[in-house]
NUFIDREN-457593 format. One record per atom (N, C-alpha, C): y, z, x; residue in three letters. Coordinates in steps of 0.1 Angstrom, whole numbers, padded with zeros to 4 digits, always signed. Layout:
<pts>
YZXALA...
</pts>
This chain:
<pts>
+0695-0548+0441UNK+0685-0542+0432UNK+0690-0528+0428UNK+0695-0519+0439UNK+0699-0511+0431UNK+0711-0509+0426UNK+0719-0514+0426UNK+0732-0519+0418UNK+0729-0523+0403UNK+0717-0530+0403UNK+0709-0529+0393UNK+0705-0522+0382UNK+0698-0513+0393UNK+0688-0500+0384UNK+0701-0486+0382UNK+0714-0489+0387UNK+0727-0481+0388UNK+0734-0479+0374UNK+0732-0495+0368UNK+0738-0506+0354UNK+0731-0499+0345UNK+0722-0501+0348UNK+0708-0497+0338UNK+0709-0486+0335UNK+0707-0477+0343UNK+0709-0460+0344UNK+0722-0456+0334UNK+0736-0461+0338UNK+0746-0460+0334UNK+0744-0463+0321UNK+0740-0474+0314UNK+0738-0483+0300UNK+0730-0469+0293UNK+0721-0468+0297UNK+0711-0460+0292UNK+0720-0446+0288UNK+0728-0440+0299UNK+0737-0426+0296UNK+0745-0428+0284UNK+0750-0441+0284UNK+0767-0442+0274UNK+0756-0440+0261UNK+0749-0450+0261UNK+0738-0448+0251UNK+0731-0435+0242UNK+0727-0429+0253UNK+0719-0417+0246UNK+0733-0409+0242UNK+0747-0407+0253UNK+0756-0402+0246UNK+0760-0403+0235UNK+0764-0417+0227UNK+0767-0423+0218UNK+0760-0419+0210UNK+0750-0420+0211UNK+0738-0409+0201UNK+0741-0398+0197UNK+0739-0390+0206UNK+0745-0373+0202UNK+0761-0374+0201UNK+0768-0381+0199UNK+0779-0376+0194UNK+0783-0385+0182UNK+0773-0396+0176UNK+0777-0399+0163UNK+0765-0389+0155UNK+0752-0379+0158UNK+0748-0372+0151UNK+0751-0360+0151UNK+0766-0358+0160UNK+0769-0348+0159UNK+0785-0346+0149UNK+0790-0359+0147UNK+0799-0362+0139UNK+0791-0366+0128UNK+0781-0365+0126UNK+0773-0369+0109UNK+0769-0354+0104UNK+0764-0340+0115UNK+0767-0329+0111UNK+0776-0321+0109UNK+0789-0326+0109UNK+0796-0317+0115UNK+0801-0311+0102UNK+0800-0310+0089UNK+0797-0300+0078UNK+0790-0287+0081UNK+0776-0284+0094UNK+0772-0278+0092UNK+0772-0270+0103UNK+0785-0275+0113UNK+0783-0272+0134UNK+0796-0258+0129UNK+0797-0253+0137UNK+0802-0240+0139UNK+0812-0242+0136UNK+0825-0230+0132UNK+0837-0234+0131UNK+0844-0240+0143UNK+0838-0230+0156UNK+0846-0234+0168UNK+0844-0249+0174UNK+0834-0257+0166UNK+0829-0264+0175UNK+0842-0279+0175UNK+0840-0290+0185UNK+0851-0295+0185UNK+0851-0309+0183UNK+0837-0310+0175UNK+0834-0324+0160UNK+0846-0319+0147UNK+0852-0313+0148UNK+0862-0304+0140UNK+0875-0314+0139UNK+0876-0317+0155UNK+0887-0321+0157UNK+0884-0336+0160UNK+0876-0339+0162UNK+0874-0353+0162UNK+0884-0366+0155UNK+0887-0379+0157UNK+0899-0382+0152UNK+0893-0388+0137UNK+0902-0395+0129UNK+0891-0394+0113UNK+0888-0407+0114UNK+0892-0412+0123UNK+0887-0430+0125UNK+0872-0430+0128UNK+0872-0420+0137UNK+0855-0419+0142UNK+0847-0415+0133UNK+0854-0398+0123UNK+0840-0399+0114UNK+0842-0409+0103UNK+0853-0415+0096UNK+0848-0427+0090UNK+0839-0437+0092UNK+0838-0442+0104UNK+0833-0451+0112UNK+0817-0444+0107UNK+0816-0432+0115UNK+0799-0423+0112UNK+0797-0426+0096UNK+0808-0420+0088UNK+0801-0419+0075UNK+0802-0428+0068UNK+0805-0446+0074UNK+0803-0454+0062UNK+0791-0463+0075UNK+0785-0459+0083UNK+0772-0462+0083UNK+0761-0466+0078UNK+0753-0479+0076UNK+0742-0479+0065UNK+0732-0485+0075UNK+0718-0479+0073UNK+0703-0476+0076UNK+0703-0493+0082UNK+0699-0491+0092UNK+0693-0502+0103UNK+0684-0501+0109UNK+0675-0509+0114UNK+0663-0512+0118UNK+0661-0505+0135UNK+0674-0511+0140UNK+0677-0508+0155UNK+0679-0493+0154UNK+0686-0491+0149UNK+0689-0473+0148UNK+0679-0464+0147UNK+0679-0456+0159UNK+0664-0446+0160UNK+0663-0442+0145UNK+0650-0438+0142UNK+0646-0432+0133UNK+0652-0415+0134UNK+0653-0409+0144UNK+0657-0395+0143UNK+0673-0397+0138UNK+0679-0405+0148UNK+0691-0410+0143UNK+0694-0410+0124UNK+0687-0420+0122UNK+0686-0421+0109UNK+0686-0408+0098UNK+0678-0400+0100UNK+0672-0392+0095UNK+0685-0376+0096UNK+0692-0377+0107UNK+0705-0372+0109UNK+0717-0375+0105UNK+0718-0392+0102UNK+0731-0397+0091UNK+0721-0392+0080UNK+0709-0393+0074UNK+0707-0388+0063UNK+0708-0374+0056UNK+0705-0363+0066UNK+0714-0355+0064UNK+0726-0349+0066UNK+0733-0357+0076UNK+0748-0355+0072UNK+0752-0359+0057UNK+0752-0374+0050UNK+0754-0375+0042UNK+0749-0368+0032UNK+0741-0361+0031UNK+0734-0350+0023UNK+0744-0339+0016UNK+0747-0335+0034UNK+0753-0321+0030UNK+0770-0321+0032UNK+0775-0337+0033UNK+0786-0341+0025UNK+0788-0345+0007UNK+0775-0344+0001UNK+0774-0351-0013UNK+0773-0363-0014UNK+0770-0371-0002UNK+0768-0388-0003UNK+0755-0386-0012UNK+0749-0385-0022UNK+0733-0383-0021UNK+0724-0405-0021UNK+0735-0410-0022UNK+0731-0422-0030UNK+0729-0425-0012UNK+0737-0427-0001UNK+0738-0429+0007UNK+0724-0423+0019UNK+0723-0408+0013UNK+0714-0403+0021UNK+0701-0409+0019UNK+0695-0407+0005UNK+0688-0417-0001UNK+0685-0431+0004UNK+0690-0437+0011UNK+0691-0455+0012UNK+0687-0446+0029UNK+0693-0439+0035UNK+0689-0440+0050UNK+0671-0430+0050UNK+0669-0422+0037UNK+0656-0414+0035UNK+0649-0426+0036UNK+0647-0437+0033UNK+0641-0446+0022UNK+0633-0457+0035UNK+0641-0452+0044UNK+0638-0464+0060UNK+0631-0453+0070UNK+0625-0444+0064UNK+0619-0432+0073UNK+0607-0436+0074UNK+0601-0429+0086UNK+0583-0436+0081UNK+0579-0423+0073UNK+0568-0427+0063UNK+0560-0418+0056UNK+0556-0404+0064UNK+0556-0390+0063UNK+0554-0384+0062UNK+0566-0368+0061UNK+0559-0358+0070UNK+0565-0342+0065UNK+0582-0343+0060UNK+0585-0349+0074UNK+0600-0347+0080UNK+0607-0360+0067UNK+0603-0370+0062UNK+0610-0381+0049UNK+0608-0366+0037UNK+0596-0363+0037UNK+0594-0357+0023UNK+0600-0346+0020UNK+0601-0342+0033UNK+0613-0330+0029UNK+0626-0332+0027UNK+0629-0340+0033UNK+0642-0347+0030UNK+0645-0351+0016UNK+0630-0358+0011UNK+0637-0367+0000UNK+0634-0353-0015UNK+0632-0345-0006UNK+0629-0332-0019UNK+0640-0327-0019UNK+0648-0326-0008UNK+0662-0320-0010UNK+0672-0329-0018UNK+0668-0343-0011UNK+0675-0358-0026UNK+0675-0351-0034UNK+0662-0351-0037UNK+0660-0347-0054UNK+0666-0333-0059UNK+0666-0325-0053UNK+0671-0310-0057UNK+0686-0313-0059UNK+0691-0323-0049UNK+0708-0326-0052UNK+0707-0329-0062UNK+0703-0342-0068UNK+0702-0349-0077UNK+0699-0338-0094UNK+0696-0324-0090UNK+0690-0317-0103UNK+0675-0322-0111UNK+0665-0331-0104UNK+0653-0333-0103UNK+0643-0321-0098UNK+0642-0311-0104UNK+0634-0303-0095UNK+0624-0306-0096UNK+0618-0312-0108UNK+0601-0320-0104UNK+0598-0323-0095UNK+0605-0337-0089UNK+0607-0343-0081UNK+0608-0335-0067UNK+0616-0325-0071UNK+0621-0319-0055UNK+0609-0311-0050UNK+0604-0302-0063UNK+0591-0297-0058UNK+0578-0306-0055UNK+0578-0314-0064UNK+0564-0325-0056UNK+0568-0334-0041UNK+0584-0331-0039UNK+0586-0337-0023UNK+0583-0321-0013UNK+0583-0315-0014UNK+0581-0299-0012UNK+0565-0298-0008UNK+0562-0299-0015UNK+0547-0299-0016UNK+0540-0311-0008UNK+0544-0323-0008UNK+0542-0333+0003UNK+0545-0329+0015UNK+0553-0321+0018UNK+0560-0315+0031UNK+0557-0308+0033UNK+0545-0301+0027UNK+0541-0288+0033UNK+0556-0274+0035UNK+0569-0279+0029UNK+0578-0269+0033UNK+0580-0259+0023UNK+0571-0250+0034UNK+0569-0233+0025UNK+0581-0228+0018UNK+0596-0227+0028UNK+0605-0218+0029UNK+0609-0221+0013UNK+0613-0238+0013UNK+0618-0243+0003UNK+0608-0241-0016UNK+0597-0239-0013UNK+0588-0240-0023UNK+0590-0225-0030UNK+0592-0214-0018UNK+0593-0205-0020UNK+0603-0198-0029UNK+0615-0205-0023UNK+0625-0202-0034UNK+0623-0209-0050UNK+0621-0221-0054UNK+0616-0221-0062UNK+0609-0216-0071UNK+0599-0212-0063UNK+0589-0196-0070UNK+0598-0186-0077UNK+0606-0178-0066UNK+0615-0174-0068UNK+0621-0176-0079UNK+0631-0181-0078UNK+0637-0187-0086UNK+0628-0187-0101UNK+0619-0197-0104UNK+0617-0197-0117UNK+0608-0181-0123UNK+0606-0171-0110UNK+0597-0163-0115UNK+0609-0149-0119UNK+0616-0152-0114UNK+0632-0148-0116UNK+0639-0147-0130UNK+0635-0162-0138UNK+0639-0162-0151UNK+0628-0157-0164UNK+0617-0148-0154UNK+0604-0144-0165UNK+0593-0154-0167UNK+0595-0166-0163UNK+0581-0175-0163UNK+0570-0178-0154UNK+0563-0163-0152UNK+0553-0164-0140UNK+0541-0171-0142UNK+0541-0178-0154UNK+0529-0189-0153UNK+0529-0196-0145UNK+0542-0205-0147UNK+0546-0217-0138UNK+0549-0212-0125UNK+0556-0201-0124UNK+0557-0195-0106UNK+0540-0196-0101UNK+0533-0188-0112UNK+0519-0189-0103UNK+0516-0200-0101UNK+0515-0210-0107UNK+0508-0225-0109UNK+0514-0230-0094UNK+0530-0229-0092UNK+0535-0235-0079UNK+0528-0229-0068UNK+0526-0214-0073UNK+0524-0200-0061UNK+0509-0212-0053UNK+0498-0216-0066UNK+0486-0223-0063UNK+0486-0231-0058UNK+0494-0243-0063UNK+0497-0256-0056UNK+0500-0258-0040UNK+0510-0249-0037UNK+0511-0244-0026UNK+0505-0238-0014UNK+0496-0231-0021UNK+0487-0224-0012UNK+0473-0239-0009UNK+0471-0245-0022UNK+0462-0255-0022UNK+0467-0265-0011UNK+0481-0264-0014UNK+0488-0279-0002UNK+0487-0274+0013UNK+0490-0261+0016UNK+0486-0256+0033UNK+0472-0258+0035UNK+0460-0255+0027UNK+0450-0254+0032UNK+0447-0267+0031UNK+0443-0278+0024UNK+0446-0292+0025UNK+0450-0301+0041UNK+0460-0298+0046UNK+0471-0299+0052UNK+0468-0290+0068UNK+0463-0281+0067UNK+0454-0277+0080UNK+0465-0265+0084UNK+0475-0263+0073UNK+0483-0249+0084UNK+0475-0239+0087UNK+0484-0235+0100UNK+0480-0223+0105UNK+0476-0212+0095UNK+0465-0196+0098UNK+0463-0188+0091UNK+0474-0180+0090UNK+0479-0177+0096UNK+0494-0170+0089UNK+0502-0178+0085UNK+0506-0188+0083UNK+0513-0191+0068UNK+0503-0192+0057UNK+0495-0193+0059UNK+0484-0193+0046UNK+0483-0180+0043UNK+0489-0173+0051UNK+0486-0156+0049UNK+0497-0155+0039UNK+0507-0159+0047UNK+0522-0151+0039UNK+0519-0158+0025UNK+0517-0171+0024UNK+0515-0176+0006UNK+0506-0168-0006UNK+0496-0165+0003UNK+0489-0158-0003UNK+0492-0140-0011UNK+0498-0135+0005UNK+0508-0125-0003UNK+0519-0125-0010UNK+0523-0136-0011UNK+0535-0139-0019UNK+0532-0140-0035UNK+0519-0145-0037UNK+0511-0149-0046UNK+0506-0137-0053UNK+0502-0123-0042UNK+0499-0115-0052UNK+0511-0105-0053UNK+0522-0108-0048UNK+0530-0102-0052UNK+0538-0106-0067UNK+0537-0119-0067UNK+0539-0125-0080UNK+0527-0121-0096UNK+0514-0122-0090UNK+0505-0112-0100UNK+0511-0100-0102UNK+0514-0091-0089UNK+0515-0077-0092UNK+0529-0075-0104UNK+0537-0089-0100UNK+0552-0083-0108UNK+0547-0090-0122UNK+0540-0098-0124UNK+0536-0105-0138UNK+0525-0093-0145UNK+0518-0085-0138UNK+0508-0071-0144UNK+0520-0066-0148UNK+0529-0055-0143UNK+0543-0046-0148UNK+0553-0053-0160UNK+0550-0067-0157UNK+0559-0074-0168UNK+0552-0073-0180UNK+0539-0072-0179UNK+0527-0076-0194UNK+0526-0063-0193UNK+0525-0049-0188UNK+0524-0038-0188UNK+0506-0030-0179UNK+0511-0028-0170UNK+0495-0027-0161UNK+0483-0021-0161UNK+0490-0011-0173UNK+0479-0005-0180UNK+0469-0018-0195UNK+0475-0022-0195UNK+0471-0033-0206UNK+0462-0040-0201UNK+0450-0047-0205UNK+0442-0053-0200UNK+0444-0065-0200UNK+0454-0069-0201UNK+0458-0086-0191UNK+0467-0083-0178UNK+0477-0067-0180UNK+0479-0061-0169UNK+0468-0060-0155UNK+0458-0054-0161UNK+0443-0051-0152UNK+0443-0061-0148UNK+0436-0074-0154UNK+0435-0084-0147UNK+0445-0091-0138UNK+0455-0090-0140UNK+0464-0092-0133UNK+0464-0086-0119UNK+0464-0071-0119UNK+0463-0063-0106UNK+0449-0070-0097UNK+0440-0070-0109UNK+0428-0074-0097UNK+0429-0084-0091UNK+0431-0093-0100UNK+0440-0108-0087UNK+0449-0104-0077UNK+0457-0098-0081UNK+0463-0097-0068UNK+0460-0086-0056UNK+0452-0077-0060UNK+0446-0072-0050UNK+0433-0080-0042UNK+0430-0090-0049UNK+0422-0103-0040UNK+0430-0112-0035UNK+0442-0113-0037UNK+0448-0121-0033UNK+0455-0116-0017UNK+0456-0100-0017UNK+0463-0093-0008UNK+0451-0093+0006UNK+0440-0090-0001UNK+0426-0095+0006UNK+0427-0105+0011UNK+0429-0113+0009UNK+0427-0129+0013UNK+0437-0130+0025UNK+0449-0127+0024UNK+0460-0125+0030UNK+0460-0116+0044UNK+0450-0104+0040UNK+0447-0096+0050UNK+0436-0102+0061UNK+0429-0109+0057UNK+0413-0116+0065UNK+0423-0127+0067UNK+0432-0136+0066UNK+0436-0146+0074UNK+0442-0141+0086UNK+0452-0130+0085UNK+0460-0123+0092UNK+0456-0109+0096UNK+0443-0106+0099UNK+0445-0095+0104UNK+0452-0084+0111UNK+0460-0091+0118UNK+0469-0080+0126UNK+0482-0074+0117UNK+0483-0080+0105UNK+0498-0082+0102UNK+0497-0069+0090UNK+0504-0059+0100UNK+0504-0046+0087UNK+0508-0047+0072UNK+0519-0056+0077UNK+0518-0056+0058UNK+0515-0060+0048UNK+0502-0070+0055UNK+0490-0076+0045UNK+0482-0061+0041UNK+0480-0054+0052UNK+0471-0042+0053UNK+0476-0031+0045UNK+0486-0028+0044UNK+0496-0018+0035UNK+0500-0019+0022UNK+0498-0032+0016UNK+0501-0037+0003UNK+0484-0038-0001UNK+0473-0041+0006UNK+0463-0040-0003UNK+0457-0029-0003UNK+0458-0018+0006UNK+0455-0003+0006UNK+0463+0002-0009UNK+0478-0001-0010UNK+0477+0008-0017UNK+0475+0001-0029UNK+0473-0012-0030UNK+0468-0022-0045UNK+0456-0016-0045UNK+0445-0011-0038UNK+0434-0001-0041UNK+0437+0009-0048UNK+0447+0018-0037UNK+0445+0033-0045UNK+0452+0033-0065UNK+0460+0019-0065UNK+0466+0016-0078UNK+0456+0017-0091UNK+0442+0006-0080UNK+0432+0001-0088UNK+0419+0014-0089UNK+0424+0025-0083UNK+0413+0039-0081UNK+0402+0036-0070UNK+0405+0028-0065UNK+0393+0024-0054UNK+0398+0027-0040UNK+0391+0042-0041UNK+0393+0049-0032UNK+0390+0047-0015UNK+0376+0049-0018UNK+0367+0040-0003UNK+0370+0027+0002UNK+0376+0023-0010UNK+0381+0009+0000UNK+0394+0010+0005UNK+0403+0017-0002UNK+0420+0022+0002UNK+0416+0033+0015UNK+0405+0034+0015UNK+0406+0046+0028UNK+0402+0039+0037UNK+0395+0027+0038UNK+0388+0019+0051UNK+0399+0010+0054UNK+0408+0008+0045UNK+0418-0002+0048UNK+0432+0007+0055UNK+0434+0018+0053UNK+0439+0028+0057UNK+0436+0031+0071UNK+0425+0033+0074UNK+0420+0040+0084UNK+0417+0027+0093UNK+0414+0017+0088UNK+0417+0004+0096UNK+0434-0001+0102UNK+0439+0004+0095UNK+0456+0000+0098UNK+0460+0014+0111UNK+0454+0029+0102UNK+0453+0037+0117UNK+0450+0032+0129UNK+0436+0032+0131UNK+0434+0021+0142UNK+0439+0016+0147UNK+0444+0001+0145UNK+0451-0010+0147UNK+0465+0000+0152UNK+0472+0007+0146UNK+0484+0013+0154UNK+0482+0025+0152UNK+0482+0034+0159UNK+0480+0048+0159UNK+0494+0052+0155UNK+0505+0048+0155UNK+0516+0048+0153UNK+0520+0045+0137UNK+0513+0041+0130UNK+0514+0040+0116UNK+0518+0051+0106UNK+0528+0053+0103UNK+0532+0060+0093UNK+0526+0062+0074UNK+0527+0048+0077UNK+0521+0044+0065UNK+0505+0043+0062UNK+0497+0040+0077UNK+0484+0043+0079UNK+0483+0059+0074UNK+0484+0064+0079UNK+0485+0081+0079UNK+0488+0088+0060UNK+0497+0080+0058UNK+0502+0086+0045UNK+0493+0080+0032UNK+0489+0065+0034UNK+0479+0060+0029UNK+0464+0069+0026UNK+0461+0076+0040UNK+0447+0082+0037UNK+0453+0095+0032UNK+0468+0097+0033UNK+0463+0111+0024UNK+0466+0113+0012UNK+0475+0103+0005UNK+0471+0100-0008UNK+0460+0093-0016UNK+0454+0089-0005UNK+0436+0087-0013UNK+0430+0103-0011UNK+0434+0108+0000UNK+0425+0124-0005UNK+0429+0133-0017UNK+0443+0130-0019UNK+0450+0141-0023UNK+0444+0133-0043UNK+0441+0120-0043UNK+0436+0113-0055UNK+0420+0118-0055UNK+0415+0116-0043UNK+0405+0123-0044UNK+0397+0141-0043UNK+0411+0147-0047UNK+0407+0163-0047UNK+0404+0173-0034UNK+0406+0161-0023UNK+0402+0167-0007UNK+0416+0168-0002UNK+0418+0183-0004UNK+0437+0183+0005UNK+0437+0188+0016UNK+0427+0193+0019UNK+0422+0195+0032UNK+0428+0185+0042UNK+0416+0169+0037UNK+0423+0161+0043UNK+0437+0155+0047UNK+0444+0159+0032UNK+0456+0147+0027UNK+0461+0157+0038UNK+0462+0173+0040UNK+0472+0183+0043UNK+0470+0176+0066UNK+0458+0174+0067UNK+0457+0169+0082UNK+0466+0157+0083UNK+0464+0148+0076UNK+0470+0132+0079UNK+0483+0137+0075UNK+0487+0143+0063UNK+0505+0142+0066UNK+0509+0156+0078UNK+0502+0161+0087UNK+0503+0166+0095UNK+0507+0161+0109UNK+0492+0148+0108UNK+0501+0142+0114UNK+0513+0126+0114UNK+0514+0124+0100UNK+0524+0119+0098UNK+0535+0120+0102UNK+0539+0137+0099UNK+0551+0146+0100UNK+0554+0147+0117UNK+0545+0143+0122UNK+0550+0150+0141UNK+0556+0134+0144UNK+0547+0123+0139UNK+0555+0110+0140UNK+0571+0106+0135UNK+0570+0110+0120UNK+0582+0108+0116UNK+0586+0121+0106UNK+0592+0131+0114UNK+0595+0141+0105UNK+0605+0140+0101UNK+0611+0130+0096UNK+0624+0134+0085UNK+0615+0124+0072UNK+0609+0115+0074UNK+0604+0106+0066UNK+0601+0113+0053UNK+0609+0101+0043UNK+0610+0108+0027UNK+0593+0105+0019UNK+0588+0098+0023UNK+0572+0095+0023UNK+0568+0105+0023UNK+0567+0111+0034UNK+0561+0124+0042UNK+0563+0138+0031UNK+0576+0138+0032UNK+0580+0148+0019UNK+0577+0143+0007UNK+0578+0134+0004UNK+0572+0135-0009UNK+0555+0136-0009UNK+0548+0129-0004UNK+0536+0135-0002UNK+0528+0149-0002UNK+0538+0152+0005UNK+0539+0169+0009UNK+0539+0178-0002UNK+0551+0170-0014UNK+0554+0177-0025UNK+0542+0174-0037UNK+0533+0164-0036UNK+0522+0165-0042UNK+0512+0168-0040UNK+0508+0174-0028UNK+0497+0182-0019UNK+0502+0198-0024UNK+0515+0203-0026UNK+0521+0218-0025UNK+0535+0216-0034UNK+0524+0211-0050UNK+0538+0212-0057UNK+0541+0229-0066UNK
</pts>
């Protein structure tokens, strides 16, 4: 018997070996230079890369020749092993990269968006908000935000989308010009949008610091000073907390105040060019 369960054991090792080292010869485009799938003989990775999608073959397995073949340019190949995945995140992101190979970005963004994969959606954003068309950036910015909340992600990635979103407003106001009243409206979305971002994520300063000063932008002082003095709070250590309330005083005609907060701004971070410039509009 145990001579047996010895066989077994053994079968089982060559096995799972055999595993990691043909998905490690299906990466090996993307393993380190040192690594020593490098040197492997070319019988073997031929063998790996003329592979085709089987039933027996783990699904992770699968899903590993599929991106090996990927990020060799097989796309037709990757494709045929995407295609035997079971339905969901981990196929759809895959088959959105298919498609992005392929120069389908429709396609790649609506596999993006099945996938819930932020990173990748993001650059798109990017990307098209990059060549001046922030309609369509916003529209994805929405889609996006609509597919996490849908989809149940956590509040901080729903945070970061959200700031990403009014950062996209804020650059589409300066592109239409901010003073302009499609500018305005523009700012005020995105200073709700920075809002939104700040109440999912509370703790995260730089939801807190981008809608403080999208206040003082928008002259809304009492709220840039509660959001300010809320970020003090939260870190007594805030530079930006501190500098925040004293250019709402210093907007608000109180230098009394502004001259205390960059007082103590200045004991925190005395070389800080903030600090000085502040300074220079409190005692120009």
């Amino acid at each position: 018997m145990r001579v047996i369960l010895g066989i077994a054991c053994a079968c089982v090792v060559l096995v799972l070996g055999a595993l990691q080292v043909t998905a490690a010869l299906a990466l090996r485009a993307q393993a380190a230079p040192a690594s020593l799938v490098h040197v492997a003989p070319q019988f073997a990775t031929r063998a790996v890369d003329s592979l085709e999608p089987h039933a027996y073959e783990p699904e992770e397995l699968r899903r590993v020749l599929a991106a090996g073949a990927l990020a060799r340019g097989d796309v037709a190949r990757a494709s045929r092993f995407a295609q035997t995945l079971r339905p969901g995140a981990d196929r759809s992101a895959l088959e959105g990269a298919i498609a992005q190979a392929r120069g389908d970005d429709a396609g790649a963004i609506a596999d993006y968006l099945a996938a819930g994969d932020l990173a990748r959606l993001e650059d798109f954003t990017a990307a098209i908000a990059a060549h001046g068309d922030y309609t369509h950036a916003l529209r994805l910015q929405a889609q996006t935000i609509a597919t996490l909340q849908r989809t149940g992600a956590q509040n901080d990635t729903i945070a970061e989308a959200y700031y990403r979103d009014a950062l996209l407003l804020q650059a589409n106001a300066y592109a239409r010009g901010a003073t302009t009243p499609a500018g305005t409206a523009l700012e005020v979305r995105s200073q709700a949008a920075y809002a939104r971002a700040a109440a999912l994520a509370p703790l995260e300063e730089r939801y807190l610091i981008a809608l403080g000063n999208q206040d003082l932008n928008l002259g809304r002082l009492d709220a840039a000073r509660a959001t300010f003095a809320h970020l003090r709070d939260l870190d007594p250590g805030s530079v930006e907390g501190l500098t925040g309330l004293a250019d709402a005083a210093i907007r608000a005609h109180d230098f009394a105040t502004a001259a205390s907060e960059l007082d103590a701004a200045a004991r925190l971070a005395p070389h800080s060019p903030d600090v000085a410039a502040m300074r220079a509009r409190l005692h120009p």
